[in-house]
N, C-alpha and C positions, 0 to 999 in steps of 0.2 A: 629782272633776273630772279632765280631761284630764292629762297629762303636761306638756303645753305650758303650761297654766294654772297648773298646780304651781311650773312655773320660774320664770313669771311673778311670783309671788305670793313669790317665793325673796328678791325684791330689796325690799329696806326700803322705799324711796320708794314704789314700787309698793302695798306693801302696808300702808305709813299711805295712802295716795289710798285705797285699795279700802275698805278699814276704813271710812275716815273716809264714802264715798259710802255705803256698805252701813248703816251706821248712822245716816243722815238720814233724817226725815222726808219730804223733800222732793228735786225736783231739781236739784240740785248744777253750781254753774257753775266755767267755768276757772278764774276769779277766788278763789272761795271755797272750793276745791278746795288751792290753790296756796299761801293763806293758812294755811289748817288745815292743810297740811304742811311750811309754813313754807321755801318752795322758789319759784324765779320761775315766772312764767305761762305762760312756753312750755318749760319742763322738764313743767310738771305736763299741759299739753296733751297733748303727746308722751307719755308714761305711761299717762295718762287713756283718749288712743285705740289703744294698746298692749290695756291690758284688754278695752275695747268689743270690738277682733278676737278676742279669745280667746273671746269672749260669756260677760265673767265679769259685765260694765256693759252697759247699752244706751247709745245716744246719741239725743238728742233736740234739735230745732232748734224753736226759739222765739222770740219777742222777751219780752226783759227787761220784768218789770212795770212799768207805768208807764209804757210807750212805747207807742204806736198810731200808726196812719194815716200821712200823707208825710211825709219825713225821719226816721222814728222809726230807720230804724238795720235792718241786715239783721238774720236770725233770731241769734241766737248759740247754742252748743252747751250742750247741759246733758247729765249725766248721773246714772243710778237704776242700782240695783244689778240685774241681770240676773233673771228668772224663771226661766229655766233651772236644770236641776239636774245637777250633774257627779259621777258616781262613778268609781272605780278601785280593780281587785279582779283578784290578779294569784295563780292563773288567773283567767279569767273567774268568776265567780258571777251566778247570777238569782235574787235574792230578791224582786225587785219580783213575779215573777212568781208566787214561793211567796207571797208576802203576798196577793195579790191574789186565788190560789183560796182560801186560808185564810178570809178575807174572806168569801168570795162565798159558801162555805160555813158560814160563820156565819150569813148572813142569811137562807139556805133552811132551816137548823135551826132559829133563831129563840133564839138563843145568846146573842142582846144581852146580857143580864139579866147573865148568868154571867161574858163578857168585861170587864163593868164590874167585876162583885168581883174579877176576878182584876187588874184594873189595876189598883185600888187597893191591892195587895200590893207593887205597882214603882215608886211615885211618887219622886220625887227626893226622895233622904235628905239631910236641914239639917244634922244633926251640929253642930249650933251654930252655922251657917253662917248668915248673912242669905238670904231668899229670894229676892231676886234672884240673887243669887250660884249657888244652885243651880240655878237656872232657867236660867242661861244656860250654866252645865254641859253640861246637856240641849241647850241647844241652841236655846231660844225666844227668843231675844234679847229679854228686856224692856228696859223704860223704862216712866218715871213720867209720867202724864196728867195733871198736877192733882194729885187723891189717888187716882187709877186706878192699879194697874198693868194695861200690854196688854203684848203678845207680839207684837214683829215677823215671827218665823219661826214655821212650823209644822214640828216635826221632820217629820211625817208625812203634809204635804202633798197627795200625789199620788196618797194613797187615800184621803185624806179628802174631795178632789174626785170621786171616784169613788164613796165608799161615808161620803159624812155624819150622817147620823145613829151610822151604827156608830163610826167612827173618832173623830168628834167625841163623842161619849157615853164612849166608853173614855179619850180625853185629860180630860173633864173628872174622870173619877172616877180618874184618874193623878194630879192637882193639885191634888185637894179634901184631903185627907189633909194633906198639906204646907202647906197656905195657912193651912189650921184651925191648925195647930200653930205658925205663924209668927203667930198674929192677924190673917190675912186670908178674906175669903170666897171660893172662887170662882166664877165664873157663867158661863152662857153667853151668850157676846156677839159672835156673828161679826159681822164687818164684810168687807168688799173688803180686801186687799193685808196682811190679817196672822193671829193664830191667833183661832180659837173664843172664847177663853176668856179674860176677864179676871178685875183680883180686885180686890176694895172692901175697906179697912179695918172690923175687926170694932169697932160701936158699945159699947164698955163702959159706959156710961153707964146 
């Protein structure tokens, strides 16, 4: 992320609002923003639209559920943790770029097969650790569905929208390894707005 974002993110209040939006399902109001940081409505406002400029949040105008048609009230502001992806690497570095022929090179080899064994040599190590725990090491932000776990984040994103089958075939056989060993499955299961791959409790039964 930027410099400026970094600062941003320097200041506590700041950085339970960000937390707290970035970990929602959902878009996140002044009100319930302010509550969960346990600070007034127009401290968390001001904060809130603090992040949105740095485009660490987006901001979103709406009306509150339950309200329609005349009189329901103007839109109010809601806000979602931003799409955007922020690095800083000082000097400069382009790995996006190395990943990307690496990538692209794999797929005219026909490499799939081999990328998959060798990710499964990287998976995140438990060490006695709960799976979640290690999972969000990495960097996946889980949470529990039910008896689902999904993955908010996709560490690797921005090539797995460019090169899915490859990148998502290598995550899932990064997570099989570890899931098995914690008593979970894993599978593939994309969805819109989070990672590939979820995991289902193993049936002992």
């Amino acid at each position: 992320m930027s410099i400026e974002a970094v600062a941003l993110l320097h200041d506590p209040i700041r950085r339970r609002l960000y937390d707290y939006v970035a970990a929602a399902d959902h878009d996140v109001s002044r009100d319930e923003a302010a509550e969960a940081a346990e600070i007034k409505r127009p401290l968390a406002a001001f904060h809130l639209d603090k992040l949105a400029e740095a485009g660490l949040l987006d901001a979103v105008f709406r009306r509150p559920e339950g309200r329609s048609g005349p009189g329901s009230g103007r839109p109010a502001k809601f806000y979602r943790r931003a799409d955007a992806e922020f690095a800083i690497t000082l000097p400069a570095r382009d790995y996006r770029t190395l990943a990307t022929v690496l990538a692209e090179a794999t797929e005219y080899a026909g490499l799939e097969a081999a990328i998959e064994k060798a990710a499964a040599a990287h998976g995140p190590a438990l060490e006695g650790r709960d799976l979640l725990d290690a999972l969000r090491e990495r960097g996946y932000e889980p949470y529990l569905d039910g008896e689902v776990i999904r993955l908010r984040n996709c560490p690797f994103h921005r090539l797995a929208v460019d090169f899915p089958p490859l990148v998502c075939g290598m995550n899932l056989a990064l997570l099989t390894g570890p899931a098995n060993e914690a008593g979970w499955i894993a599978h593939m299961d994309a969805a819109p707005g989070r990672c590939c791959v979820s995991f289902s409790k193993i049936n002992t039964r």
